[in-house]
C-alpha positions in Angstrom: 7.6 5.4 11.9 7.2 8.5 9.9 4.3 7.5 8.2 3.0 6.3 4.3 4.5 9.3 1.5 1.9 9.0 -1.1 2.8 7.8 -4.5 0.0 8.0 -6.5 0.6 10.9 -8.6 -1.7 13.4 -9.3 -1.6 13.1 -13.0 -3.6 9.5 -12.2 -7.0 9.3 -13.2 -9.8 6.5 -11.9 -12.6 4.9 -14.3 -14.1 8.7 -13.7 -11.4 10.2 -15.7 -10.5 12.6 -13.0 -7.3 13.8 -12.5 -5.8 13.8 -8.6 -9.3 11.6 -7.5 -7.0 8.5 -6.5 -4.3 10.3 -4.8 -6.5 11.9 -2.7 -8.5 9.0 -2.0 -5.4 7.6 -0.8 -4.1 10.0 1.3 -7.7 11.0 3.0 -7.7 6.9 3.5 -4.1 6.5 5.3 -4.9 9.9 7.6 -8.1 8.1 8.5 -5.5 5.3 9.9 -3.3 7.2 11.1 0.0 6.3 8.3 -0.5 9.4 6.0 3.0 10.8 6.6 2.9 13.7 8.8 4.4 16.5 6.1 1.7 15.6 3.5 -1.8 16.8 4.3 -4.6 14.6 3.9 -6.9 17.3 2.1 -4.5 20.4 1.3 -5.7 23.9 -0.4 -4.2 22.9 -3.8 -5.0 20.2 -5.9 -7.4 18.2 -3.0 -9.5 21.6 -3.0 -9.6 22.0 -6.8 -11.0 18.3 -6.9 -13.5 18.9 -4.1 -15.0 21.9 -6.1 -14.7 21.1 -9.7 -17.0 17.8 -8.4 -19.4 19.7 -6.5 -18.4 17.9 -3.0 -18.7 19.0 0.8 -14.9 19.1 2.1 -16.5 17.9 5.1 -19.0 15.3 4.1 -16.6 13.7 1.6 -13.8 13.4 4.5 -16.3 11.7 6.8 -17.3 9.5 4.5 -14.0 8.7 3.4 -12.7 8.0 7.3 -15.7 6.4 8.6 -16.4 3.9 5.4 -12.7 3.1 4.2 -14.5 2.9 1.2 -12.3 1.0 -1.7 -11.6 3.1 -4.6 -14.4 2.2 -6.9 -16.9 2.2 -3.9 -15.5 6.1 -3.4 -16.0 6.4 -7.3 -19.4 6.0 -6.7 -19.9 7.9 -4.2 -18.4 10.6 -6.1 -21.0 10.1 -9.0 -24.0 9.7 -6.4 -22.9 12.8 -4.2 -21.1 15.4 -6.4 -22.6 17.7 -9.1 -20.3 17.5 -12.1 -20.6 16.5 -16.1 -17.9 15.5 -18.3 -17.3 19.3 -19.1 -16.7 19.5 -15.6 -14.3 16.9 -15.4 -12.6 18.2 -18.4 -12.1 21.8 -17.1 -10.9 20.8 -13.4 -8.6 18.0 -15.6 -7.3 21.2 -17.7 -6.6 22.8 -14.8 -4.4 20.5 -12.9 -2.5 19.5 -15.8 -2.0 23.0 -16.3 -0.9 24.2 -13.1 2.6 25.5 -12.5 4.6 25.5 -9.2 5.9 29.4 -8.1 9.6 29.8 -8.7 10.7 29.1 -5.5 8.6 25.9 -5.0 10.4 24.5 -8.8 13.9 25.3 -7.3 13.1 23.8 -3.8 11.9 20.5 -5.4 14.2 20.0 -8.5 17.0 21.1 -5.9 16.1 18.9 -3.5 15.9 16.0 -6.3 19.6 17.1 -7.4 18.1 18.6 -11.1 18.9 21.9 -12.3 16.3 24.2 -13.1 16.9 24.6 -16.9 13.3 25.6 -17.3 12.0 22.2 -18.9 10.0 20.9 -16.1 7.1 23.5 -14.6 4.3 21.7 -14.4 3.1 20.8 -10.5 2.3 17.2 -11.4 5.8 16.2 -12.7 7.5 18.3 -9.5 5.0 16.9 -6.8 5.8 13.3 -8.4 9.5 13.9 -8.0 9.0 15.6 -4.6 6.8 12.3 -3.6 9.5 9.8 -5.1 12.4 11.9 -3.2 10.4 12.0 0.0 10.2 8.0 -0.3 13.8 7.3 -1.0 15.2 9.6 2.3 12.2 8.0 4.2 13.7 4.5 3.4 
């Protein structure tokens, strides 16, 4: 088995209102036992970085707790709200930023290629081209 592509799009916000919270959630979770698929890191440098910081949370601490607990979502929720340092500014401005982040040229090509779209120049964002990188990963994986 080639393991679980996560489908939870990063343009997904919890009760918490934070963009990207439940896909991570989900992949740190299937890592932890052992189904996260094996070309999809469980905590990455993008988005799963920008989340970490724009909460206030250890990388470390919150992937422990993550793995050891298998914590449901809402229980990781509030975790989040007991161990982070954030307010709804905070939320707000890391939410601004993921909606507003833009794959590199090569990285649009690659994905709408891959998904059998031209690159017209409609579709930049890195939400919309990680969801149809996610959805294409699942249909060859099937």
């Amino acid at each position: 088995m080639a393991g679980m592509i996560p489908t939870i799009s990063s343009g997904v916000a919890g009760p918490l209102g934070v963009l990207h919270l439940p896909r991570f959630w989900s992949k740190v979770l299937m890592d932890a036992k052992g189904v996260l698929h094996e070309d999809y890191p469980a905590c990455g440098a993008g988005f799963d970085q920008m989340v970490l910081d724009g909460l206030g949370l250890d990388k470390d601490t919150t992937l422990a707790y993550i793995s050891d607990n298998s914590p449901t979502y809402p229980q990781f929720e509030a975790w989040v709200s007991e161990n982070g340092s954030f307010d709804q500014a905070a939320v707000e401005e890391l939410n601004a930023a993921i909606a507003g982040y833009n794959h590199d040229d090569d990285t649009r090509g690659s994905i709408l290629g891959a998904s059998g779209i031209g690159d017209d120049g409609s579709i930049l964002d890195a939400v919309n081209l990680n969801n149809l990188d996610d959805w294409y990963e699942l249909h060859a994986s099937l």
